[in-house]
C-alpha positions as CSV (number, residue, x, y, z in Angstrom):
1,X,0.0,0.0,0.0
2,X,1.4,3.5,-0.6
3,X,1.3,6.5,1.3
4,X,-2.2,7.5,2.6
5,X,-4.0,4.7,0.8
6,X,-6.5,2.9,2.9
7,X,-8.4,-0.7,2.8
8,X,-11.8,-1.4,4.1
9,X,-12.3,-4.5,6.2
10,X,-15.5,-5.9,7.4
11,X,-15.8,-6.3,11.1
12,X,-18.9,-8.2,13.0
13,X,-19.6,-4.3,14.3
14,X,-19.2,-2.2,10.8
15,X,-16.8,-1.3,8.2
16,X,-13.9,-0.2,9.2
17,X,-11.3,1.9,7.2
18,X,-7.5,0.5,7.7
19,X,-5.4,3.1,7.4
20,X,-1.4,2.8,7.4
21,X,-1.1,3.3,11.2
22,X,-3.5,0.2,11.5
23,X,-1.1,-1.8,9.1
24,X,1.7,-0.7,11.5
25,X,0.3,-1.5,14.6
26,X,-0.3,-5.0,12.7
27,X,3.0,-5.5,12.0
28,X,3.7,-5.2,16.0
29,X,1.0,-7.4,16.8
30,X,2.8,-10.3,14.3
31,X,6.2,-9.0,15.9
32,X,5.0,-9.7,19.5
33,X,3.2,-13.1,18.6
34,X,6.6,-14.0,17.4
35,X,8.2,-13.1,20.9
36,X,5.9,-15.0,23.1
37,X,3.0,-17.1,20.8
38,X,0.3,-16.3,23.8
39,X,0.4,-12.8,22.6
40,X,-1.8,-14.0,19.9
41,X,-2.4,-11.4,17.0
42,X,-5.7,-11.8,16.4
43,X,-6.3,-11.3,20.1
44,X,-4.5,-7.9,19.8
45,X,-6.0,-7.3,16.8
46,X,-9.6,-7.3,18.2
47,X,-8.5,-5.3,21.3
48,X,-7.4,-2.7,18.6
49,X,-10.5,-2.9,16.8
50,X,-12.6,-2.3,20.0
51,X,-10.4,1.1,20.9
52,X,-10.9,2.2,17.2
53,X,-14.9,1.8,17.4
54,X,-14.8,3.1,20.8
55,X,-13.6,6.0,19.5
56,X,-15.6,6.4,16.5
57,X,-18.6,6.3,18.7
58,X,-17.6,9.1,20.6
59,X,-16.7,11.5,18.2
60,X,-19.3,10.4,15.6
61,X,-21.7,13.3,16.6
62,X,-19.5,16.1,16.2
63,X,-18.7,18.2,13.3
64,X,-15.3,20.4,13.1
65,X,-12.0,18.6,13.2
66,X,-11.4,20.5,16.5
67,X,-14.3,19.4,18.4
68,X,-13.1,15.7,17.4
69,X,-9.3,16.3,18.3
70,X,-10.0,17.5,22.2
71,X,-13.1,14.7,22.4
72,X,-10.2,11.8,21.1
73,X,-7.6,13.5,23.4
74,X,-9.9,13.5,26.4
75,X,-11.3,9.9,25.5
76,X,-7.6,8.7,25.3
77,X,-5.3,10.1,28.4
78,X,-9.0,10.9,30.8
79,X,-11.6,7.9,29.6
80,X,-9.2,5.2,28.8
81,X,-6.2,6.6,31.5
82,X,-3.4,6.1,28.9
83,X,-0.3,7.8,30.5
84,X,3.6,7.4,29.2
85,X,5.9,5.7,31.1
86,X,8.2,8.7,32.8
87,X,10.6,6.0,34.4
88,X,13.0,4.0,32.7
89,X,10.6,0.7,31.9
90,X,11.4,-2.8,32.0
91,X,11.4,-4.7,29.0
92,X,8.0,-6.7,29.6
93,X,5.8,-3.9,29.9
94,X,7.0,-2.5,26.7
95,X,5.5,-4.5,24.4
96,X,2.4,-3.6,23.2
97,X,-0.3,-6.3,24.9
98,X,1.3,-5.3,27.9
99,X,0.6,-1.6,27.4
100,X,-2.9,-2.0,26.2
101,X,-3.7,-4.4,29.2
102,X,-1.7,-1.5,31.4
103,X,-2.7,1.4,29.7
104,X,1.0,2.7,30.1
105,X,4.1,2.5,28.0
106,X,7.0,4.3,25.5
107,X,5.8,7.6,24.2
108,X,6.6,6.2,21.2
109,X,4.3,3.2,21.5
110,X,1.7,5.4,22.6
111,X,2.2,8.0,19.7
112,X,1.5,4.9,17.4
113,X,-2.1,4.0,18.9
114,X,-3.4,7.9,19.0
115,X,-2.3,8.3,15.6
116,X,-4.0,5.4,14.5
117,X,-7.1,7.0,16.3
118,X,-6.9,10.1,14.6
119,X,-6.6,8.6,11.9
120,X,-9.6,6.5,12.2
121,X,-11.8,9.9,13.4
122,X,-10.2,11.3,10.0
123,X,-8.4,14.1,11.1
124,X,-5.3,14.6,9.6
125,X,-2.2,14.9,11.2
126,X,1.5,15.1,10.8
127,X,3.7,13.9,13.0
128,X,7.3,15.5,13.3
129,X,9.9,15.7,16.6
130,X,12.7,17.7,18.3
131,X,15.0,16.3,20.7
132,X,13.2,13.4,21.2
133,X,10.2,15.3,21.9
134,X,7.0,14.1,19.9
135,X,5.0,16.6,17.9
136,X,1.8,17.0,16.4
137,X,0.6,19.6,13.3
138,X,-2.8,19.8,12.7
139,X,-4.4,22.3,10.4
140,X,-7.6,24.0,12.2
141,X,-9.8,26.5,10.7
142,X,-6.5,26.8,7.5
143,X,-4.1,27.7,10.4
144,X,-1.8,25.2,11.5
145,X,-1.5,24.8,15.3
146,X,1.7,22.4,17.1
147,X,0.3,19.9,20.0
148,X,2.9,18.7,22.2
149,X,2.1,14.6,22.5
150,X,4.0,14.4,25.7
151,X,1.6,17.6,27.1
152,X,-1.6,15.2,27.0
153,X,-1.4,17.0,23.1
154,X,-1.4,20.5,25.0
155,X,-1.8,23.3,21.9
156,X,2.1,25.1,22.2
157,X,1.5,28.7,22.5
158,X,3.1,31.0,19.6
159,X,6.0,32.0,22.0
160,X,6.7,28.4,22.4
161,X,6.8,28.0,18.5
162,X,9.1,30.9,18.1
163,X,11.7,29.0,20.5
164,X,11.8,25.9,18.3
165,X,11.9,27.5,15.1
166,X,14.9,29.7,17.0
167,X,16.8,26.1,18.1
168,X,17.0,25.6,14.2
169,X,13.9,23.7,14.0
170,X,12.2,23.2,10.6
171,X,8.4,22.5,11.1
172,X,8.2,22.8,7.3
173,X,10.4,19.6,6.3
174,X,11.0,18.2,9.8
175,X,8.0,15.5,9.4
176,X,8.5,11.7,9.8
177,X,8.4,9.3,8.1
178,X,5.7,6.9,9.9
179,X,8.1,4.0,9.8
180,X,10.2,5.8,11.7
181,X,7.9,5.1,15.0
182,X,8.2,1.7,14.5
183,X,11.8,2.3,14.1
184,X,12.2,4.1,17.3
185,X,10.2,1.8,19.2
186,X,12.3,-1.4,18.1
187,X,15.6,0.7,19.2
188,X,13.7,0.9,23.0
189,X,13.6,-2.9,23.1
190,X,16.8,-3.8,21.2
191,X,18.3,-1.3,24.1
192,X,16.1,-2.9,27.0
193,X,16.7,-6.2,25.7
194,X,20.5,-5.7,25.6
195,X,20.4,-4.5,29.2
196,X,18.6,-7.5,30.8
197,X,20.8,-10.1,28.6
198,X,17.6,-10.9,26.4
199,X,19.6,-12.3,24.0
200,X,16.6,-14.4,21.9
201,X,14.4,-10.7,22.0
202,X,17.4,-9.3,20.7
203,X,17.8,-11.4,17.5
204,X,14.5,-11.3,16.8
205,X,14.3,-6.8,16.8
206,X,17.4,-7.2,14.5
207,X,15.8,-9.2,11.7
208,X,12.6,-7.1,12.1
209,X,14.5,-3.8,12.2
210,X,15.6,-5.4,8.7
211,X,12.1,-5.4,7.3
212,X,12.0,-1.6,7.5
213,X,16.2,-0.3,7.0
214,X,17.0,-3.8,4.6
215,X,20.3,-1.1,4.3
216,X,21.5,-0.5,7.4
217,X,24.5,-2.9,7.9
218,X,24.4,-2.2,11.5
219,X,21.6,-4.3,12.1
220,X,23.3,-7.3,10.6
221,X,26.7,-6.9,12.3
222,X,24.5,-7.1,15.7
223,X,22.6,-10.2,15.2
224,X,25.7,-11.3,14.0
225,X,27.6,-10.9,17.0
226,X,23.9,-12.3,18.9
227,X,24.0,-15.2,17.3
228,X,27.8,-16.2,18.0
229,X,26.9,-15.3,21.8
230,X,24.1,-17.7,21.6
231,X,26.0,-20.7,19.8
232,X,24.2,-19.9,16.6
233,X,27.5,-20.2,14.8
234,X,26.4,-20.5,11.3
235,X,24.1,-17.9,11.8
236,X,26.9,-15.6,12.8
237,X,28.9,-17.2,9.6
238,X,25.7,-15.9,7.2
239,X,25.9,-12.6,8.3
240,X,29.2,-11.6,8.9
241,X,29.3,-13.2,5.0
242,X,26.9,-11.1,3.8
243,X,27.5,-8.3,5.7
244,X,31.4,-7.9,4.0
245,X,29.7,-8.9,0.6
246,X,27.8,-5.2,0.8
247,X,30.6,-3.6,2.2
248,X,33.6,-1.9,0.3
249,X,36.5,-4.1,-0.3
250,X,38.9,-2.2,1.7
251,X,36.4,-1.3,4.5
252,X,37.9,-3.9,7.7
253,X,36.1,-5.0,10.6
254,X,38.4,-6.5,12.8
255,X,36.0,-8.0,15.1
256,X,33.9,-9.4,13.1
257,X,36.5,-10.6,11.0
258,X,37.5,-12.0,14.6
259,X,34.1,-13.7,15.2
260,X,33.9,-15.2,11.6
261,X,37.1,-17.4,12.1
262,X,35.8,-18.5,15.8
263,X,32.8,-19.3,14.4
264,X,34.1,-21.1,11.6
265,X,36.1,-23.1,14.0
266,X,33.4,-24.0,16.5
267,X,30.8,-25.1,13.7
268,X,33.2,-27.4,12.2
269,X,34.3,-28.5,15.3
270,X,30.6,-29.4,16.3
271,X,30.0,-31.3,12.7
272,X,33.4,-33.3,13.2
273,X,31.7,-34.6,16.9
């Protein structure tokens, strides 16, 4: 699907219109389920269905885009009690059944399911950041107005606006790419999981943090070095192999190079037993 094209799915309830925040959130729920298989994604998926039609049942009586983006808000962080996660989380309750069945979790996470509910309430919005600091532009009335995602999506003040623009901030180009939540969201667990030795978690937010930067070498020379730690030794042999086969021929790696021959040497050991 390409940018801002939607599908429509029948549900027992009603249509529903998938937009590409839903397909996101789908590709966590198939991510989780292949962490733990009782996270099962069509359990997720129907929790996600219910938040989506609770929330076009709120806002279906009202008219202007603004009346809609305070009811959603209000629904979200007052009705529901969704709140972000100030402390440094653990890795369990980071994972998105955990943070529906909590109703707390990474900012990020959280961006992800309020998008997809404006989205589902039609209200478009763009999503940008600054210093790790989540934004929202909405165009109200043809004037765009700033809500600040960590501020229960408070409206910034002009003042405020002025500051940003001052610290070199671009509102004008400085809008993500959606991917990119998903991106930062795996970077929280490949971090959490790296901290609490989660070695098997680890592996698998490398190969899916393939799916959406298939370039970034980086990702490979990790779950390369994973999957020597974990014994995997001709997993560890695949990458580092097809990690020097994109790389330049003078560009040297000395540890990987280092991991390749002990890897080498361990899996033909192991064959030879």
């Amino acid at each position: 699907m390409g940018m801002g094209d939607v599908e429509v799915q029948r549900t027992s309830k009603k249509f529903l219109i998938v937009h590409e925040h839903w397909h996101l959130l789908m590709e966590l729920c198939h991510f989780t389920e292949s962490l733990n298989p009782v996270w099962q994604t069509q359990y997720i998926q129907q929790q996600l269905k219910d938040l989506s039609h609770g929330i076009i049942e709120e806002t279906a009586g009202l008219k202007s885009d603004e009346d809609k983006l305070l009811r959603l808000v209000q629904y979200f962080f007052d009705d529901l009690g969704f709140k972000i996660d100030e402390v440094k989380p653990q890795l369990s309750q980071c994972f998105l059944p955990e943070v529906l069945r909590l109703k707390k979790g990474p900012a990020v996470l959280l961006m992800l399911l309020i998008t997809t509910l404006f989205e589902e309430c039609q209200l478009k919005i763009q999503i940008t950041s600054c210093r790790r600091r989540y934004l929202l532009r909405i165009e109200l009335y043809n004037k765009s107005h700033i809500l600040d995602f960590a501020d229960r999506c408070r409206f910034l003040e002009a003042n405020e606006i002025v500051d940003l623009i001052n610290q070199d901030f671009d509102f004008a180009s400085g809008s993500l790419n959606k991917n990119n939540l998903i991106i930062d969201y795996l970077k929280i667990i490949q971090d959490l999981a790296r901290q609490e030795n989660k070695l098997h978690i680890l592996t698998l937010t490398h190969s899916f943090l393939m799916r959406y930067q298939p370039f970034n070498l980086k990702h490979i020379t990790e779950r390369a070095v994973v999957a020597y730690e974990t014994g995997n030794y001709r997993k560890a042999i695949d990458d580092i192999r097809s990690y020097f086969q994109y790389k330049q021929p003078e560009f040297t790696n000395n540890q990987l190079k280092k991991i390749y021959k002990l890897a080498l040497r361990k899996e033909q050991s192991r064959q030879t037993e």
